[in-house]
FIKOL-320783 format. One record per atom (N, C-alpha, C, CB): z, x, y. Coordinates in steps of 0.1 Angstrom, whole numbers, padded with zeros to 4 digits, always signed. Atoms other than C-alpha are relative to their C-alpha. Glycine has a CB too. Example, Ala and Ser with C-alpha at 12.3 -4.5 7.8 and 13.67 -1.06 7.14 Angstrom:
# residues 2
+0000+0009-0012/+0078+0123-0045/+0000+0009+0012/+0012-0010+0000/+0000-0009-0011/+0071+0137-0011/+0008-0008+0011/-0014+0004+0005/
# end
This chain:
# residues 275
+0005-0005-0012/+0678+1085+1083/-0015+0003-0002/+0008+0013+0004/+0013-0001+0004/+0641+1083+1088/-0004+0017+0004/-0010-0013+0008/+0005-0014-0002/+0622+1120+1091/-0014-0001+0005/+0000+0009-0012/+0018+0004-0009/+0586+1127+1109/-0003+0002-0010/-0010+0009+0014/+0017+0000+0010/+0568+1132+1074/+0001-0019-0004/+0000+0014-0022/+0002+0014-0001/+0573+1092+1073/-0010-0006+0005/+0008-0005+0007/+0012+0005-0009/+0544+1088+1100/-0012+0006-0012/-0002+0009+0018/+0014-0006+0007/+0508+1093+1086/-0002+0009+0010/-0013-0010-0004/+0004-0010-0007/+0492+1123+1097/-0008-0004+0014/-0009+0009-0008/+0014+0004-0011/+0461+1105+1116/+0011-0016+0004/-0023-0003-0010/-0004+0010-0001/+0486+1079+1130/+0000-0002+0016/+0011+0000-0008/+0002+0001-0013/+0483+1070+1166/+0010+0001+0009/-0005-0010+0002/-0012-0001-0006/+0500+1079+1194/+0010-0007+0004/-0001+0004+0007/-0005+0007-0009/+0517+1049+1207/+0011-0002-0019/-0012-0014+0012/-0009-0001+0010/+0533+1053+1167/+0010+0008+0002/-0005+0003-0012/-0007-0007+0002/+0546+1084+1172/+0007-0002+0007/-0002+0008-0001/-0012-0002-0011/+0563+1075+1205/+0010-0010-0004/-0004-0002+0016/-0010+0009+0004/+0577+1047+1193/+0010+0002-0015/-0008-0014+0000/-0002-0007+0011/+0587+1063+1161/+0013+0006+0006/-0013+0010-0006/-0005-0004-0004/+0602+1086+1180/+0015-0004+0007/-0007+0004+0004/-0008+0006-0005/+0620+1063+1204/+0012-0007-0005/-0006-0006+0004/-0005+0010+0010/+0631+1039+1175/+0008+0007-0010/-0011-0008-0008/-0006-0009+0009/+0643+1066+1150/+0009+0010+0002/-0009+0005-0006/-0004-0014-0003/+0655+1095+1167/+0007-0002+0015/-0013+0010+0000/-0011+0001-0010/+0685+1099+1192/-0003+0017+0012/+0018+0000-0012/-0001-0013-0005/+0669+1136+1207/-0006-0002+0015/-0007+0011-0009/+0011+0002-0004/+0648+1120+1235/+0009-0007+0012/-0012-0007-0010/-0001+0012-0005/+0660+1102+1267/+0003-0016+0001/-0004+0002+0001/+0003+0014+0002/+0645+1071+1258/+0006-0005-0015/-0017-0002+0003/-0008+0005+0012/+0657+1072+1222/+0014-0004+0005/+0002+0013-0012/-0016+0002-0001/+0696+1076+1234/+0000-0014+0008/+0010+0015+0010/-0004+0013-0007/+0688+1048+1259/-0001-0012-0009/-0007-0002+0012/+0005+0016+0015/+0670+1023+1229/+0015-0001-0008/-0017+0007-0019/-0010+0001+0010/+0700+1031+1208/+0012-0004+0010/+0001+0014-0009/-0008+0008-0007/+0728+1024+1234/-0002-0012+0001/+0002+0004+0010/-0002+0020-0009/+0712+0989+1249/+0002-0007-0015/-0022-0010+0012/-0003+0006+0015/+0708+0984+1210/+0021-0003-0003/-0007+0014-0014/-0015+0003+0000/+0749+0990+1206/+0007-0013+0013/+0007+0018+0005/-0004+0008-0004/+0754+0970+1235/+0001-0016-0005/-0004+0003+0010/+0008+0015+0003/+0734+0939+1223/+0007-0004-0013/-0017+0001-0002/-0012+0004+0011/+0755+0941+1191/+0017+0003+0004/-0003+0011-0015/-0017+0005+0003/+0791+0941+1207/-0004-0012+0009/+0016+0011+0006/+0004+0013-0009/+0773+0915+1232/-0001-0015-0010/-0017+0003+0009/+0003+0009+0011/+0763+0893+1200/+0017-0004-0004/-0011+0008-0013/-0021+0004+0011/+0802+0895+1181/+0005-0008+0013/+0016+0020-0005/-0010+0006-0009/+0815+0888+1214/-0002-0015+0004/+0001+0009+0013/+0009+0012-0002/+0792+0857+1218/+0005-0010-0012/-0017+0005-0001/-0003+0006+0014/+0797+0848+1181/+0020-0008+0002/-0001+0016-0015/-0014+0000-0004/+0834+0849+1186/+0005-0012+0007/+0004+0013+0009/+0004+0008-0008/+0835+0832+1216/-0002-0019+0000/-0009+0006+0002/-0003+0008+0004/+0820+0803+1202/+0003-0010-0008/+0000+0000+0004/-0009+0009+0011/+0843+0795+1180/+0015-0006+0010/+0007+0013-0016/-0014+0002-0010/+0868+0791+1211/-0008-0018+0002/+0001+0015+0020/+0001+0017-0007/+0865+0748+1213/-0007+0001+0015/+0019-0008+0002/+0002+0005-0016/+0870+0747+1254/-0011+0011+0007/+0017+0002+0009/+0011-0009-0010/+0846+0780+1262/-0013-0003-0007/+0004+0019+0001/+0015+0005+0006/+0819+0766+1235/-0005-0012+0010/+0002-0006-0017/+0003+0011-0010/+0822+0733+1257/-0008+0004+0010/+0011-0005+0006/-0002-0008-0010/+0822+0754+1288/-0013+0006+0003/+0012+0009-0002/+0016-0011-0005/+0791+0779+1284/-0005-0001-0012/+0001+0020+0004/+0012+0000+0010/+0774+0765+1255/-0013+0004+0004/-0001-0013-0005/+0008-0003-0003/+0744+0765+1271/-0003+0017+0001/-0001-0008+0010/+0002-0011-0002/+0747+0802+1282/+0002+0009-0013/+0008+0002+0010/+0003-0005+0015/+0758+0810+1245/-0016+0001-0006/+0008-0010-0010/+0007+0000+0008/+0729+0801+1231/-0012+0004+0006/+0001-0010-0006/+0019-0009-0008/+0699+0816+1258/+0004+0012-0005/-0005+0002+0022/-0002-0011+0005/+0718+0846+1250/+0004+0002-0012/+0006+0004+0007/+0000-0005+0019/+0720+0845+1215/-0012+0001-0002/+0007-0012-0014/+0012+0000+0001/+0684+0834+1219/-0005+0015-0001/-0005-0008+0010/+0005-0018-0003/+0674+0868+1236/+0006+0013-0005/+0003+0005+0014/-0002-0012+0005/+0695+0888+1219/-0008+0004-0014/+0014+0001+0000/+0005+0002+0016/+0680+0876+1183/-0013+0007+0002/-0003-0018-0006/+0015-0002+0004/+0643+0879+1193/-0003+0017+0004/-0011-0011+0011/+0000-0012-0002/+0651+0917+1207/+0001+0006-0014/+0010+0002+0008/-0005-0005+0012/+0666+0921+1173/-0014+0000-0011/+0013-0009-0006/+0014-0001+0011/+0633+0907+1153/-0008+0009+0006/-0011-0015-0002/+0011-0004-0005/+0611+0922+1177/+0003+0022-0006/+0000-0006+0020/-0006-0015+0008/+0630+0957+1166/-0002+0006-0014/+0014-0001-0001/+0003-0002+0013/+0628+0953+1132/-0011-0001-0007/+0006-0006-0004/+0015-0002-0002/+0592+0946+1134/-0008+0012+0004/-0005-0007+0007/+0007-0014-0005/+0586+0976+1152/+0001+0012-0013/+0008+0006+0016/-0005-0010+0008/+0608+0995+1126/-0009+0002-0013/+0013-0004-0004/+0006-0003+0012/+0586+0987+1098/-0013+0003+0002/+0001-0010-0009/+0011-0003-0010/+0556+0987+1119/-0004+0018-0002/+0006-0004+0018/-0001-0010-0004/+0558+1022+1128/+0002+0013-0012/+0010-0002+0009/-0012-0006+0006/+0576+1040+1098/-0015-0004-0016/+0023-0011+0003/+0005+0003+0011/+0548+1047+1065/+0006-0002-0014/-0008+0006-0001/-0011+0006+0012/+0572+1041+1039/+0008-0012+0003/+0010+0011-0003/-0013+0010-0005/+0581+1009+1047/+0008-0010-0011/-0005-0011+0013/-0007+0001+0008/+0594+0995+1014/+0014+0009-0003/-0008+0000-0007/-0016-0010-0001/+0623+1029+1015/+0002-0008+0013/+0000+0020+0002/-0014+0014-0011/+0634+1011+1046/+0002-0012-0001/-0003-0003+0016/+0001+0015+0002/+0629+0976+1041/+0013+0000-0012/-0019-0006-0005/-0006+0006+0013/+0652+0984+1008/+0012+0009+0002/-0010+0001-0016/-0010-0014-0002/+0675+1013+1023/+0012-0008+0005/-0006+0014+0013/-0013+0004+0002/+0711+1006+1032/-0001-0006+0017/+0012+0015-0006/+0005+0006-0010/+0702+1003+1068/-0009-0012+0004/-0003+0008+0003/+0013+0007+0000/+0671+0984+1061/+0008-0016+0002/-0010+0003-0015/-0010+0015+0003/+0694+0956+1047/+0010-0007+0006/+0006-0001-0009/-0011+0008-0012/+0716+0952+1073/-0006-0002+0009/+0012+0008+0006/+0012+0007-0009/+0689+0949+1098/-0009-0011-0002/-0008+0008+0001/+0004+0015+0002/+0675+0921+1080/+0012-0012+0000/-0008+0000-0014/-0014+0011-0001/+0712+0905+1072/+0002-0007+0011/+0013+0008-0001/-0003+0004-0011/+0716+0907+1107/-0008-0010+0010/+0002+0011+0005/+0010+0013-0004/+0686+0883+1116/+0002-0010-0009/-0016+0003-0001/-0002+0007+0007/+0689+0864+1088/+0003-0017+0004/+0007+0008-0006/-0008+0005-0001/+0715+0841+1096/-0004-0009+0016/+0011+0009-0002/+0003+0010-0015/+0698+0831+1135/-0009-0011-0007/-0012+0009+0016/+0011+0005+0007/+0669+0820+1116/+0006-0016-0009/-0005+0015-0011/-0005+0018+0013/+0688+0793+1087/+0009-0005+0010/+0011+0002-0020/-0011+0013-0011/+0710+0780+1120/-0007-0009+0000/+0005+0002+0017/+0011+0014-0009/+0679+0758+1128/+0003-0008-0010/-0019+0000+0001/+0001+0010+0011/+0686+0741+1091/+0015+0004-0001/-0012+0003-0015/-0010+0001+0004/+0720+0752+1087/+0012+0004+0014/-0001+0009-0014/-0003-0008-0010/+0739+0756+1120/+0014+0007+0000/-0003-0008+0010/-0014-0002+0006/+0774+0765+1105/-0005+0018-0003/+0005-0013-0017/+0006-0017+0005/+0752+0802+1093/-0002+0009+0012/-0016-0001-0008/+0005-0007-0014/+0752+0813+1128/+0015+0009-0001/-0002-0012+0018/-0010-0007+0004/+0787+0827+1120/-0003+0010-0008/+0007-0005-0005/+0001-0005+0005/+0775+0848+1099/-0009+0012+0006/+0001-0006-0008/+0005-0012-0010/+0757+0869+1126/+0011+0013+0000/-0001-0007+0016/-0005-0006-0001/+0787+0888+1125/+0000+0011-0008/+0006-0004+0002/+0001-0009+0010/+0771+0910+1100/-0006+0011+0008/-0008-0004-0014/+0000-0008-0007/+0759+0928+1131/+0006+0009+0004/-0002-0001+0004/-0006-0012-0003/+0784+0945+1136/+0001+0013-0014/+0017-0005+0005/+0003-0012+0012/+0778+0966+1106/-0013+0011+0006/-0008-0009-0018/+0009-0013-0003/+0751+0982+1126/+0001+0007+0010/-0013-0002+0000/-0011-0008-0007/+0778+0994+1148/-0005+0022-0008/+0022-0011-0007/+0000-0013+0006/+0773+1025+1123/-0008+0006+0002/+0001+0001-0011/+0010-0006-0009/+0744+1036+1141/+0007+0013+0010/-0006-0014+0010/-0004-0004-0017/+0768+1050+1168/+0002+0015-0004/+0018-0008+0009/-0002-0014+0001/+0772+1081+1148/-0013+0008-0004/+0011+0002-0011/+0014-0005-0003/+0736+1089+1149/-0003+0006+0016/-0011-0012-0002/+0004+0000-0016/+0735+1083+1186/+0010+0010+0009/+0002-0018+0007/-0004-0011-0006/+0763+1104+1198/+0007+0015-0008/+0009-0006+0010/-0001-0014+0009/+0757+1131+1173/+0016+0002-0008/-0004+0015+0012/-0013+0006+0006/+0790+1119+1150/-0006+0004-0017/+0003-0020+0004/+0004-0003+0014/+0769+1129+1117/+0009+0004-0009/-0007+0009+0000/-0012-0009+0003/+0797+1154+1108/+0007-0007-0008/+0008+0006+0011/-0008+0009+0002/+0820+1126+1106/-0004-0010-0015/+0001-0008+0013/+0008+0009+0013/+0798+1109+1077/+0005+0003-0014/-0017+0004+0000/-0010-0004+0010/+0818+1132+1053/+0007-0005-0003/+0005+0008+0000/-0013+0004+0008/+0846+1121+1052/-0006-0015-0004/+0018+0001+0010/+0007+0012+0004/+0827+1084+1047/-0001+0002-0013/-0014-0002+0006/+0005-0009+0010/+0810+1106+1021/+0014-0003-0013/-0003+0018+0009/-0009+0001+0014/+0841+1112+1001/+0010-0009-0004/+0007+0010-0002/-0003+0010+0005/+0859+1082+1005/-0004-0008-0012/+0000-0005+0008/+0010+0011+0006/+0831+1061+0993/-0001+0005-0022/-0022+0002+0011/+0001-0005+0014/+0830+1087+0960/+0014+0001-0006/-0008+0015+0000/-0015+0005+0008/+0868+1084+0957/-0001-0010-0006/+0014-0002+0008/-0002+0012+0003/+0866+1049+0953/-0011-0003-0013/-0001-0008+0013/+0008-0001+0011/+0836+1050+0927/+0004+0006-0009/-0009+0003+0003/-0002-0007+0012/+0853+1075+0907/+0011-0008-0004/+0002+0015+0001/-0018+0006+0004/+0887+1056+0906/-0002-0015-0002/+0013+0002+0015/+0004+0020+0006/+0869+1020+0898/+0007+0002-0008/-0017-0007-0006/-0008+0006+0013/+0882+1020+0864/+0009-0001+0001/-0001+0005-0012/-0015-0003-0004/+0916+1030+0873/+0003-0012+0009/+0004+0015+0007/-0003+0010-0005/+0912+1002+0897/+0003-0013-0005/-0007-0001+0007/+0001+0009+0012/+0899+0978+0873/+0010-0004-0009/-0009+0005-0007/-0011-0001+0007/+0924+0983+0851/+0012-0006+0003/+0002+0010-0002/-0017+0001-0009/+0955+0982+0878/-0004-0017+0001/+0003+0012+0020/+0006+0012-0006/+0937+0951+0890/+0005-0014-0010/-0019+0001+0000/-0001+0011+0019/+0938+0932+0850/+0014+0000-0001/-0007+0009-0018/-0015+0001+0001/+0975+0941+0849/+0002-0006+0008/+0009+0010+0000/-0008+0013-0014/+0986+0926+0885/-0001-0016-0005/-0011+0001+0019/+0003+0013+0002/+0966+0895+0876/+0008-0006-0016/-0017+0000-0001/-0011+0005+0010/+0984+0891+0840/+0012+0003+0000/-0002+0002-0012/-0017+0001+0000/+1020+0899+0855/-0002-0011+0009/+0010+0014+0006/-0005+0011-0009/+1015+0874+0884/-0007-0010-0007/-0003+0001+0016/-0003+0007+0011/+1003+0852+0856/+0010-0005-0007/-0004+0004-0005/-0011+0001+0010/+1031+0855+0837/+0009-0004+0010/+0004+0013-0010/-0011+0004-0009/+1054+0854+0868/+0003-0018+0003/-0005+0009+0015/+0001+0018-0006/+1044+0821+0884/+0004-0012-0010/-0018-0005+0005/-0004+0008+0017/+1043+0806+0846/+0014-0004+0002/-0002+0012-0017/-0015+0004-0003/+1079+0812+0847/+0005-0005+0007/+0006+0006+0002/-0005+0005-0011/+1086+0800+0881/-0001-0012+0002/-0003+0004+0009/+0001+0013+0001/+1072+0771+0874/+0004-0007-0009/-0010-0003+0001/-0009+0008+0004/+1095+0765+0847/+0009+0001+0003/+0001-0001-0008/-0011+0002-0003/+1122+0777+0862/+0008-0009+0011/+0002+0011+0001/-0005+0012-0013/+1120+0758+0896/+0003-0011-0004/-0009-0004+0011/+0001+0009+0005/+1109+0730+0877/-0003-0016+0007/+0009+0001-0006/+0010+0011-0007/+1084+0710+0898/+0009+0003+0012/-0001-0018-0006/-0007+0001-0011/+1099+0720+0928/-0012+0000+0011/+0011+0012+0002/+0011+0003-0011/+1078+0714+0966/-0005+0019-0001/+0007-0009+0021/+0002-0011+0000/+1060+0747+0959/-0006+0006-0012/+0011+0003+0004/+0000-0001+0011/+1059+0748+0925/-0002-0010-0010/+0009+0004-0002/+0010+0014+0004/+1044+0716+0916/-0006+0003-0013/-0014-0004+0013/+0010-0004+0013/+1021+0734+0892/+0000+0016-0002/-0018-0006+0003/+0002-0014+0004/+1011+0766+0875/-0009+0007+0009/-0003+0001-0014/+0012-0001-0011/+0981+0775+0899/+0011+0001+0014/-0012-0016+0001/-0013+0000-0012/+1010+0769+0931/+0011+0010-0004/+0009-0018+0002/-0014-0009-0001/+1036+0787+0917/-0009+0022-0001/+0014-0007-0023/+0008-0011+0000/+1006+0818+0909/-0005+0001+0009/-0007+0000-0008/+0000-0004-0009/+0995+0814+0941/+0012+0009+0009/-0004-0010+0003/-0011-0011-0005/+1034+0825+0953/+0002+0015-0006/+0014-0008-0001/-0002-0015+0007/+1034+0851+0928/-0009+0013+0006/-0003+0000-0017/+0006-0008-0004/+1006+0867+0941/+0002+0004+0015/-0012-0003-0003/-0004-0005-0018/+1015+0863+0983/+0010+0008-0006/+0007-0013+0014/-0013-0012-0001/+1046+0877+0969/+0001+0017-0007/+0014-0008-0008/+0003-0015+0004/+1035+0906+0948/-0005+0009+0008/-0009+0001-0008/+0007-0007-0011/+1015+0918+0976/+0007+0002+0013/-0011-0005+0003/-0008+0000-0013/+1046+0917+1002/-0006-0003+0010/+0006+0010+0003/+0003+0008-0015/+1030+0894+1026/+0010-0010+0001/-0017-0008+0002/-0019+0012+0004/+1058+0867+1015/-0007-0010+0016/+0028+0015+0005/+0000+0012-0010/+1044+0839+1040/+0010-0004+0002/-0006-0010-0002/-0014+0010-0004/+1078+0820+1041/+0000-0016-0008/-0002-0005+0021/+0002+0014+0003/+1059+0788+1034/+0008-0008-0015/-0017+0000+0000/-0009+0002+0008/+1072+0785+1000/+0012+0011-0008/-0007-0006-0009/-0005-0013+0004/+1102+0802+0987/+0011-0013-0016/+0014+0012+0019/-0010+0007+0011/+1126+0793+0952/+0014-0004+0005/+0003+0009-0013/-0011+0006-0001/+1158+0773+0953/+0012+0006-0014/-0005-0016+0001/-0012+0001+0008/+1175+0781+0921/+0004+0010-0001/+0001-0006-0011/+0002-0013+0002/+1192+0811+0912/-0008+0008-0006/+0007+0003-0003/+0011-0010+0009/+1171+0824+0885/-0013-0001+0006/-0002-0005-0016/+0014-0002-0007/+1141+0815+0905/-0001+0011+0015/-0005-0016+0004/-0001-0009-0015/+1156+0839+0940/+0002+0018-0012/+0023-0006+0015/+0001-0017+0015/+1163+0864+0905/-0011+0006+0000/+0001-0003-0019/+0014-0002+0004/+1127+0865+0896/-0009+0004+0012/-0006-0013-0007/+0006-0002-0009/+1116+0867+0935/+0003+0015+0005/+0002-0009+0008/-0005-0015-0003/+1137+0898+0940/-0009+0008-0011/+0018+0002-0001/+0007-0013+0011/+1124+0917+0910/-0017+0004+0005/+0000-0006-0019/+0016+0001-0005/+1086+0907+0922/+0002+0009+0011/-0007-0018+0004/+0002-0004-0008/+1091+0917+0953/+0002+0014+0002/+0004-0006+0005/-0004-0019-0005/+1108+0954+0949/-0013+0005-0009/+0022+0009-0009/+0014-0006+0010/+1073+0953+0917/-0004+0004+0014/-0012-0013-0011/+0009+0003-0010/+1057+0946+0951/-0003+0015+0005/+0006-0011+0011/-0001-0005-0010/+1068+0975+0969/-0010+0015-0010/+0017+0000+0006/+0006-0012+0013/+1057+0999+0936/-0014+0002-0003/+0005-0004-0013/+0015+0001+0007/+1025+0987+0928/-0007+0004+0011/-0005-0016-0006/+0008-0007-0011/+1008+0996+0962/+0001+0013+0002/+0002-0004+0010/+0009-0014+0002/+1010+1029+0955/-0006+0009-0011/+0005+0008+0006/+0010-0003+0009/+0994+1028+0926/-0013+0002+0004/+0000-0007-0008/+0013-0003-0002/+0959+1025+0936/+0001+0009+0014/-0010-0013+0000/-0006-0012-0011/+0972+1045+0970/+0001+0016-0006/+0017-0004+0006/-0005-0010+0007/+0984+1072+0948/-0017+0005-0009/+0016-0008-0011/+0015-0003+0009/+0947+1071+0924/-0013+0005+0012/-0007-0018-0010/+0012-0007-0010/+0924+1073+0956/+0005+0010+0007/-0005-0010+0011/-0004-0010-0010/+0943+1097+0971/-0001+0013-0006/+0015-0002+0005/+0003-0014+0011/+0940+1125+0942/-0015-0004+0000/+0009+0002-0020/+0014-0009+0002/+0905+1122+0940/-0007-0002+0009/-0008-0003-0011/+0004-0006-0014/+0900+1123+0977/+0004+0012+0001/+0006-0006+0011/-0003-0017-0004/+0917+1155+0973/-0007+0009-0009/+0016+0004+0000/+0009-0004+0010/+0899+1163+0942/-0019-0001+0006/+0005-0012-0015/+0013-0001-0009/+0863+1156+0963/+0002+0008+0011/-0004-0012+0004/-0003-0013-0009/+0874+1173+0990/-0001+0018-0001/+0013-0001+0000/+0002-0012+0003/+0879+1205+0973/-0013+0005-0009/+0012+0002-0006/+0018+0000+0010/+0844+1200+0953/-0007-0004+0010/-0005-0013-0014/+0007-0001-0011/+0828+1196+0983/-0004+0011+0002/+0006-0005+0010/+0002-0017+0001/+0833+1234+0987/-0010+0008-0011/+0016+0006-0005/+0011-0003+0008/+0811+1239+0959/-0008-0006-0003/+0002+0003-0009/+0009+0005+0003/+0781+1237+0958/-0015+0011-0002/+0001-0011+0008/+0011-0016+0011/+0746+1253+0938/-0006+0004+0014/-0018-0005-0017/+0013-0006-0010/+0723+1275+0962/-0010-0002-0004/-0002+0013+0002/+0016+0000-0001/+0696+1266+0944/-0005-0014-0001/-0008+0009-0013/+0002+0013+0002/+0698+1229+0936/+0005-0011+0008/+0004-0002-0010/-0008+0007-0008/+0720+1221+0961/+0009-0016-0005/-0009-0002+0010/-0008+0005+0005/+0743+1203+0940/+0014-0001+0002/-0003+0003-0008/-0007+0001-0003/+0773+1190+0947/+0015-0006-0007/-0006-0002+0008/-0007+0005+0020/+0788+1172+0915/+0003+0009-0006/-0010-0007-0013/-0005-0012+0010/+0807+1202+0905/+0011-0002-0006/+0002+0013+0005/-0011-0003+0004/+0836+1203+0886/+0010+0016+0006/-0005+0000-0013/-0010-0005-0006/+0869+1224+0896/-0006+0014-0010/+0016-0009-0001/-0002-0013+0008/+0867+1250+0864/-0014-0001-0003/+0011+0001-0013/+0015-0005+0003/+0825+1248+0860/-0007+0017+0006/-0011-0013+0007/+0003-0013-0004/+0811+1282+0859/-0021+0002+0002/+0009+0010-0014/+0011+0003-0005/+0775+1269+0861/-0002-0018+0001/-0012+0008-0009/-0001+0014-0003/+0756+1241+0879/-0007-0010-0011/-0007-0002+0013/+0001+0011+0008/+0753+1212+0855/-0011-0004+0002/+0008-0010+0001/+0011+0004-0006/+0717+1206+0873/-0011+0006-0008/-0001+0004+0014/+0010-0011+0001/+0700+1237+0870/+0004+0016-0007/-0006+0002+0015/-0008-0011+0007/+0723+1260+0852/-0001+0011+0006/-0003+0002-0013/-0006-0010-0008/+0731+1285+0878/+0006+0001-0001/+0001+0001+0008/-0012-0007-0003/+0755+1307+0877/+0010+0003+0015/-0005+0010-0004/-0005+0007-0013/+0782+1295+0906/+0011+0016+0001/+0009-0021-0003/-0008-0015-0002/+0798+1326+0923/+0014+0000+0000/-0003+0005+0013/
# end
């Protein structure tokens, strides 16, 4: 989120308004920039979308593409302003926002040489996440907040779970592909590890299933693994969502630190004494 010490002091007015306009949701004209902006990104997906439909690409090609046109050059002309305006413009240009604002042009741009990359416009909708700036949703950013730090803390545990699945449905398919023994499905070791994995993950397409007994043996056992192993990493993010959660609650007064531990009796920062 940009802040007014961003502007230079002696910076001109037609910066600050647009500064204002462009950055900040407190203003009339901000809330309106930032809505026609939301619009123009579900107007784009819906466009993108669209056409990929054969008979309506036929149909309103033409009108696809004036309005992909106009929506694009609104988008450069935005992101020009953004850096324009804003004296730190390497922290934006490299910030989390920054990069999705360029992602999101990106892709009009290499259609002219690659026109298959116009699909990939749909990285605009990542800046959907704007909307909780615009109608004061900040709040909500928490729980974002501690998801994002569950899942960083519980990498390895993921990592790990991850290495096992892949050398049991290794080992599984191996088997199945000697047990079927070249069957339509099971052709190879790669085919039969592809089924092990649809089927470890209880999506079970249909498309191929085993014929012999010992191979409907080996599908059953996978499948009840199936039902087990999802809540393993369910079960790991879920304790240290509740474990962040309750460390959220603490935090230093003087460092404003928030990386506390459950039983720390000072902050690990600045060695305050935590009440």
């Amino acid at each position: 989120m940009e802040k007014e010490h961003n502007l230079v002091p002696g910076d001109s007015l037609w910066k600050r308004f647009l500064f204002r306009i462009i950055n900040r949701a407190d203003t009339r004209l901000g809330k309106l920039f930032d809505i026609i902006l939301l619009a123009l990104i579900l107007g784009s997906t819906f466009i993108i979308m669209m056409e990929s439909v054969p008979k309506l690409d036929k149909k309103f090609h033409t009108t696809f593409i004036i309005a992909e046109w106009i929506i694009s050059i609104f988008f450069t002309i935005e992101y020009i302003l953004r850096i324009a305006v804003i004296k730190n413009k390497k922290c934006y240009i490299f910030s989390f926002f920054g990069i999705i604002d360029f992602l999101s042009l990106v892709p009009f741009f290499l259609s002219f040489f690659f026109p298959v990359t116009k699909y990939f416009l749909i990285f605009r909708m990542l800046r959907m996440l704007r909307v909780f700036r615009v109608f004061n949703l900040l709040d909500f950013m928490n729980d974002g907040t501690v998801i994002v730090r569950a899942l960083r803390n519980s990498s390895r545990k993921i990592y790990i779970f991850l290495l096992f699945l892949i050398i049991f449905s290794v080992i599984v398919g191996s088997m199945m592909f000697m047990v079927e023994g070249g069957r339509p499905g099971f052709e190879t070791i790669p085919q039969a590890i592809y089924w092990a994995v649809v089927t470890v993950t209880t999506v079970g397409y249909g498309d191929v299933s085993p014929i012999t007994p010992m191979g409907k043996f080996f599908a059953v056992i996978l499948m009840l693994a199936g039902y087990s192993i999802i809540a393993v990493p369910t079960g790991i993010v879920t304790a240290e969502m509740r474990n962040k959660r309750q460390n959220l609650e603490l935090i230093c007064d003087r460092c404003g630190n928030e990386d506390i531990d459950d039983d720390a009796r000072y902050c690990k920062q600045c060695g305050k004494k935590l009440a």
